[in-house]
C-alpha positions in Angstrom: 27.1 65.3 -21.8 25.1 62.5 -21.7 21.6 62.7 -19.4 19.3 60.3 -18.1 17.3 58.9 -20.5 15.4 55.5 -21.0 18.5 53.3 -22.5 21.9 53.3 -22.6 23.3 50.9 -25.1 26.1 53.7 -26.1 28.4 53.4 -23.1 27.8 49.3 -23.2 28.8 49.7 -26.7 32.2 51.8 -25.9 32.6 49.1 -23.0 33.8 46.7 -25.6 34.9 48.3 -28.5 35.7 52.5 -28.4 34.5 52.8 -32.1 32.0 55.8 -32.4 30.2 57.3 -35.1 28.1 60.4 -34.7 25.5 61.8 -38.3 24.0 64.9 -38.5 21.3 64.9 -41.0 20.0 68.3 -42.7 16.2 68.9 -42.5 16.4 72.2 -44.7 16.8 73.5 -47.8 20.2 72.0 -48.9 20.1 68.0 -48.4 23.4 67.0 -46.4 24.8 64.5 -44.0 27.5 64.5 -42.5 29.2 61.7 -40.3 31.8 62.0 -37.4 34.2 58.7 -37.2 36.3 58.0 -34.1 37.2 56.4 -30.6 35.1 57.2 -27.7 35.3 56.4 -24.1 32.6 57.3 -21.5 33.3 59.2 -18.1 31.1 58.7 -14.8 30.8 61.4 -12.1 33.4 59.4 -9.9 36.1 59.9 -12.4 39.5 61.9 -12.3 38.4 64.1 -14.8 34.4 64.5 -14.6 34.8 67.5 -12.7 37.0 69.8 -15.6 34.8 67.8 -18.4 31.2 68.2 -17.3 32.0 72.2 -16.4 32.1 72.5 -19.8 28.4 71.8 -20.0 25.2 73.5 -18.4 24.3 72.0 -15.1 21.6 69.0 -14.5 21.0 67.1 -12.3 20.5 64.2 -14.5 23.8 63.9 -16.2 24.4 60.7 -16.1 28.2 60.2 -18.3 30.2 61.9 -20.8 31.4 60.7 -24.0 34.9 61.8 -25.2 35.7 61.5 -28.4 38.4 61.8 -30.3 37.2 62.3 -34.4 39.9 60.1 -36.9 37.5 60.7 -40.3 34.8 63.2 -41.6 32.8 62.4 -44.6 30.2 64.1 -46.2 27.4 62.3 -48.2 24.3 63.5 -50.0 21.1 63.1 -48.0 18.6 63.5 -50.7 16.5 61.1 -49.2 16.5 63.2 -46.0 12.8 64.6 -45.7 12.0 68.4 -44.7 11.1 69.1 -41.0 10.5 72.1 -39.2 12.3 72.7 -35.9 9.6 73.1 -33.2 11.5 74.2 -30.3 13.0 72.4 -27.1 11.4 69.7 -24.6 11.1 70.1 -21.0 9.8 67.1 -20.3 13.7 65.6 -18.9 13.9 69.1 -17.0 10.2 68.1 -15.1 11.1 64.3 -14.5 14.4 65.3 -13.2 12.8 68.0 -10.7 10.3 65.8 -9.7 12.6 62.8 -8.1 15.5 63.0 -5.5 19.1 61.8 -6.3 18.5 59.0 -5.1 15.8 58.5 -6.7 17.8 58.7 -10.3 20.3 56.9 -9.3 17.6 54.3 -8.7 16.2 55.3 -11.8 19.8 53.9 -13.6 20.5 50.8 -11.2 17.0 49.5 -12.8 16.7 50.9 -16.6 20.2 51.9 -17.2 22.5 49.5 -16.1 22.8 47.5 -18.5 22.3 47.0 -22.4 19.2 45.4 -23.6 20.9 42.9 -24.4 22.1 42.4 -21.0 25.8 43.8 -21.2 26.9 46.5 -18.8 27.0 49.7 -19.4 29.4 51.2 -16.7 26.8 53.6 -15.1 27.4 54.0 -11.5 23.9 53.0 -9.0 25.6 53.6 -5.6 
């Protein structure tokens, strides 16, 4: 589940080529990455198949797509450059923004910042 956020240069990305790749970094003790290769393609609230995919998700009101992805490759690597952090807990600042404005209003909201790429592509995202 993807949620409405500032950019969205992933789904203008799968838009013209469906190559993903997602990286988990450890921030503990035992220094890791770990990388997720495959094809990806992005679902809207319109489509055939939101409905089943997003009620595999919590609820919010500012889910804004859904990547797919199907995983061809895993691959490990060190990370022994990966610093240390502590995990400090969960924002709510998304949760606040999102009660604060109507439907509308974030569909607005992605008509005007999420639309298209920064580079000016589309992203798919739908505004009405």
């Amino acid at each position: 589940m993807n949620l409405t956020g500032s950019g969205n240069e992933t789904a203008g990305h799968l838009l013209e080529q469906p190559r993903v790749t997602l990286m988990w970094c450890s921030f503990t003790k035992r220094p890791m990455i770990l990388r997720a290769y495959g094809q990806a393609r992005t679902i809207h609230t319109g489509d055939d198949d939101w409905t089943d995919l997003a009620a595999l998700f919590p609820p919010h009101r500012g889910a804004r797509q859904i990547f797919d992805l199907s995983v061809d490759m895993v691959q490990t690597s060190c990370g022994y450059a990966v610093p240390f952090m502590k995990y400090g807990g969960e924002r709510d600042t998304l949760e606040h923004w999102t009660a604060d404005r109507s439907d509308t209003d974030i569909r607005t909201y992605w008509r005007d910042r999420n639309a298209r790429t920064i580079d000016g592509k589309p992203t798919g995202v739908p505004v009405s």
